[in-house]
N, C-alpha and C positions, 0 to 999 in steps of 0.2 A: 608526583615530583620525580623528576629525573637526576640521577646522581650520578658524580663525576667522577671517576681519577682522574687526577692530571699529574702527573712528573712534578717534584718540587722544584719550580726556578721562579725569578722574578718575577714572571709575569703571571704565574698561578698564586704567587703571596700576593702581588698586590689584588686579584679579585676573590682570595680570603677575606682581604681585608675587607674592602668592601662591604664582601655576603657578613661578615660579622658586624663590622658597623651599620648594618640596615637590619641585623638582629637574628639574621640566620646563626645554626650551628654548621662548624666545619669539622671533620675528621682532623688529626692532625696528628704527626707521629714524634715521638718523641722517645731517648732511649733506653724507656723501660716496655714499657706499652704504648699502643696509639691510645688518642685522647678522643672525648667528644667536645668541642670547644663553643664556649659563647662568650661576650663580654660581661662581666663579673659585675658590672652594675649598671646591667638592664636587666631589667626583674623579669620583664616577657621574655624574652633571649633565654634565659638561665629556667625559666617553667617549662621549656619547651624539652630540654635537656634530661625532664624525669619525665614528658612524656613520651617521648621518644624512645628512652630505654624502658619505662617501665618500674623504674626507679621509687625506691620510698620514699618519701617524703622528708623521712627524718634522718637522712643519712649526708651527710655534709660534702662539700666539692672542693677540692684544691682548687687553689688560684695561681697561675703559672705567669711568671714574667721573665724578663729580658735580665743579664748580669749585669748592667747598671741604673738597673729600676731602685728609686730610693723606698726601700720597705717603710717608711717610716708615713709614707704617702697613704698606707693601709692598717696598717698594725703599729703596734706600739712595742717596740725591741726594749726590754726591761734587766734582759738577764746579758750579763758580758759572756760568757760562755757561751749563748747564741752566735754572738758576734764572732768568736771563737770556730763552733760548729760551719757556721755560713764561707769561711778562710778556707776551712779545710776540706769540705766535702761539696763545697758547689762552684760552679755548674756540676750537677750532677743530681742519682736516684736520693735524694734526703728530702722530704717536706716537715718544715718546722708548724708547728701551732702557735701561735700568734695570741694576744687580747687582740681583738679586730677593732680598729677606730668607725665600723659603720661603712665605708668607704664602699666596700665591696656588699653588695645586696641583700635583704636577710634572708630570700628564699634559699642562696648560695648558702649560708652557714645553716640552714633551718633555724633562723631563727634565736642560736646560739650568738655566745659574747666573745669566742676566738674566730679565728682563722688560719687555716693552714696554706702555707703558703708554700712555693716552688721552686727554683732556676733549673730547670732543664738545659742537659751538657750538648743533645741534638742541635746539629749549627743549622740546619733545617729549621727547627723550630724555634730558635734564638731571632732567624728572619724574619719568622712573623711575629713576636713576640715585639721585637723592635721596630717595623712597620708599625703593629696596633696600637705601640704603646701603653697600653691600659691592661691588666689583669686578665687574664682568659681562663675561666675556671672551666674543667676541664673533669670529671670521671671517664674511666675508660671506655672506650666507643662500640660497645656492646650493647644486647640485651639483657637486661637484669639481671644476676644470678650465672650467665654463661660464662667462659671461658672468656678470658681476655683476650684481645687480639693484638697481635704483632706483624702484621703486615697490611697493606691498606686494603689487600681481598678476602681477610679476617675481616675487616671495617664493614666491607661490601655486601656480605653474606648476611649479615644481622641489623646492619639500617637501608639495603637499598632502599629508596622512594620515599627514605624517612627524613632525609640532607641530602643538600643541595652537590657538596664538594666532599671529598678526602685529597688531603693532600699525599703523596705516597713518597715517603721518606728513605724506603729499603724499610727490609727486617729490622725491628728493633733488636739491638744488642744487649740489655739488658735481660728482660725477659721476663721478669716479674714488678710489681708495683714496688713504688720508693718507699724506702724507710719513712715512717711517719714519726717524729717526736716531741709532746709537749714540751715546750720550752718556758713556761711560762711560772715550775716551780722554782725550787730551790737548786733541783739536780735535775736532769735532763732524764725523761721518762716514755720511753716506747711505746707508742699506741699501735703500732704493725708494724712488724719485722720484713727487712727486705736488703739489699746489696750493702749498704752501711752499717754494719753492724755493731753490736753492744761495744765488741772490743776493742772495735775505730774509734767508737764517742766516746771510751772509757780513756782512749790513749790522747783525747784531746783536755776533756773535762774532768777525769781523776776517778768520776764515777758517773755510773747510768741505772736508771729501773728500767724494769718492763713491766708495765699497766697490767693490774688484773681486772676483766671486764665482768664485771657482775650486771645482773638483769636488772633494768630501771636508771643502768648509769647512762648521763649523757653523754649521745654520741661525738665525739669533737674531730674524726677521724674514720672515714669511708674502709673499707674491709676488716671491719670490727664488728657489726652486730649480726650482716646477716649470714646465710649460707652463699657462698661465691663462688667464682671459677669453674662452675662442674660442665663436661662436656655435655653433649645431647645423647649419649648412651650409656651403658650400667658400668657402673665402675667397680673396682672392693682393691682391697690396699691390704696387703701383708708386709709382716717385716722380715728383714735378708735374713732370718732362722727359720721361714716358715716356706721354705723353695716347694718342700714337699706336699705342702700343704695348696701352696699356691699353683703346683704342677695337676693335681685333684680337682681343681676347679674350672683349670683350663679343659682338663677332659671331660668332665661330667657338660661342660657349656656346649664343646663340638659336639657331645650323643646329643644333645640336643637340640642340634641344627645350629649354633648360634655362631656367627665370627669372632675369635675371638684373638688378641692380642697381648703381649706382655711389654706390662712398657718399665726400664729399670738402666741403673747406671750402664758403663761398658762392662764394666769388671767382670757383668754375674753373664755375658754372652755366652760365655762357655757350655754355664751352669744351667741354659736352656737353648740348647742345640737342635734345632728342629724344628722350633718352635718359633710364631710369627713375632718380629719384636719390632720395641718402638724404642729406639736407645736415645738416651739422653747426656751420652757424652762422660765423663771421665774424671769430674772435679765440679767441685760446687757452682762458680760464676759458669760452665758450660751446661750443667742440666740446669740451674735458671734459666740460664737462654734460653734453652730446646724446652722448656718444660710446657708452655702454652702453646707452642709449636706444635709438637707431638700430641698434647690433648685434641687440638682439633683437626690435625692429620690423623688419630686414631679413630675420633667420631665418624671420620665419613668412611673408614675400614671394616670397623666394629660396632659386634653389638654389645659387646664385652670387654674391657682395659681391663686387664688388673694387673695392678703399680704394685714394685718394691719396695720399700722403704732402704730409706740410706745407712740404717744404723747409728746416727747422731743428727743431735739439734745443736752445735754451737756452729757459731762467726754464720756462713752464709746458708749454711743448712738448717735452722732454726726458721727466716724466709720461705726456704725450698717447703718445708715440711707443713708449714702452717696455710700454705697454699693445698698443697698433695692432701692433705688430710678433710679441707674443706670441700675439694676439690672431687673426693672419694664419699662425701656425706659422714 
């Protein structure tokens, strides 16, 4: 199979559409990460979507639609504070978890009784989204386990020959995957942390959890159970107290032949002068962007990342870190 980019305009959304209503998957970008795209209730479409990445079986897929798609058409909106959530933060990075009415396929939820659902702020992918009209579930359009990709030659690298199209939207600005959160208790409860943070749901809904994932729980929420994000070269992750520790390992890797790389906010530049870097920018919403950027600009540099840590986990570095970390093994 021979795979496309094309430029996003009308005439590349309407032969998405198309390739998606005849059951193909498409790339599609949207602005956290590109997507791998099929229609949400064709069962061969959506099988195709874990064989292609490699995908587990048991690991659930967002369902992406258009800002005046009636949710109520998939899922069953139970909680007002949803209705709440959905005001305030979309179109945008938030995917809510749903009770699923069925609508959307079981292979798409594995087989599970919610659904998490999406409005993507990309006006790109609001195009096709309203073109298809119907649900496009979507995981990131990668290989398993790899680095996510934000650009449609990220897409290119890890499914040529595997899809037919990417549509290529620009860099995504986002840059890490959307906040995931059940909606379906009493209080709004985090299944992956990402650009919407505790603090934003907290300052809509009064209050928020964040899920602890124990072994055997079911998964209702894709970048929860397995290991994610990791480039294709050796990584190791220190925290901003450990420069000297982390300057030690940069040398012991060049005695022995290896390329090696520092990837870390602006700040700490100074703090390795010399030395080859992969900067990610200056504030939390700027190293999400760069953050997947930089992992796979460093894999084809090195043989060796080793990441700084930021020093905190609240608002959007909680996101940042739970990425970095999985991302480092």
């Amino acid at each position: 199979m021979k795979t496309q980019i094309l430029p996003l305009t009308d005439e590349s959304v309407k032969l998405a559409d198309k390739l998606l209503k005849d059951g193909n998957l498409v790339g599609i970008p949207t602005e956290t990460v590109y997507g791998l795209g099929a229609i949400g209730t064709d069962s061969e479409a959506v099988k195709k979507i874990f064989i292609a990445k490699g995908r587990p079986s048991d690991n659930p897929l967002i369902a992406h639609v258009h800002k005046d798609f009636d949710l109520n058409k998939i899922v069953n909106v139970t909680r007002e504070y949803a209705l709440k959530l959905k005001d305030a933060y979309t179109p945008g990075p938030l995917t809510m978890v749903f009770e699923s009415k069925g609508v959307v396929c079981s292979e798409a939820v594995c087989g599970g009784e919610t659904l998490a659902v999406r409005i993507p702020s990309h006006e790109g992918c609001q195009k096709l989204l309203r073109k298809v009209d119907a649900p496009i579930v979507a995981p990131s359009a990668n290989i398993s386990k790899h680095t996510s990709p934000v650009t449609a030659k990220h897409v290119f690298d890890d499914l040529d020959g595997k899809i037919p199209l990417i549509l290529d939207g620009g860099k995504c600005t986002g840059g890490i995957e959307s906040t995931v959160v059940d909606v379906t208790g009493e209080v709004p409860r985090i299944l992956r942390a990402g650009l919407i943070t505790k603090e934003m749901i907290e300052a809509v809904c009064g209050s928020c959890e964040i899920a602890k994932h124990a072994e055997g729980d079911r998964v209702k929420s894709p970048g929860v159970k397995y290991s994610h994000y990791r480039p294709k070269c050796q990584t190791m992750l220190f925290e901003p107290n450990e420069i000297d520790r982390a300057k030690e390992a940069y040398r012991q890797a060049e005695a022995d032949g290896k390329r090696v790389f520092i990837m870390c906010a602006d700040q700490m530049q100074e703090a390795f002068s010399g030395y080859n870097l992969l900067l990610l920018g200056s504030d939390g919403n700027q190293i999400a962007s760069n953050l997947y950027d930089k992992l796979l600009e460093g894999e084809k540099k090195a043989d060796l990342i080793i990441a700084l840590s930021f020093g905190r986990e609240d608002g959007v570095y909680l996101g940042i870190m739970n990425r970095l970390k999985k991302s480092c093994g």
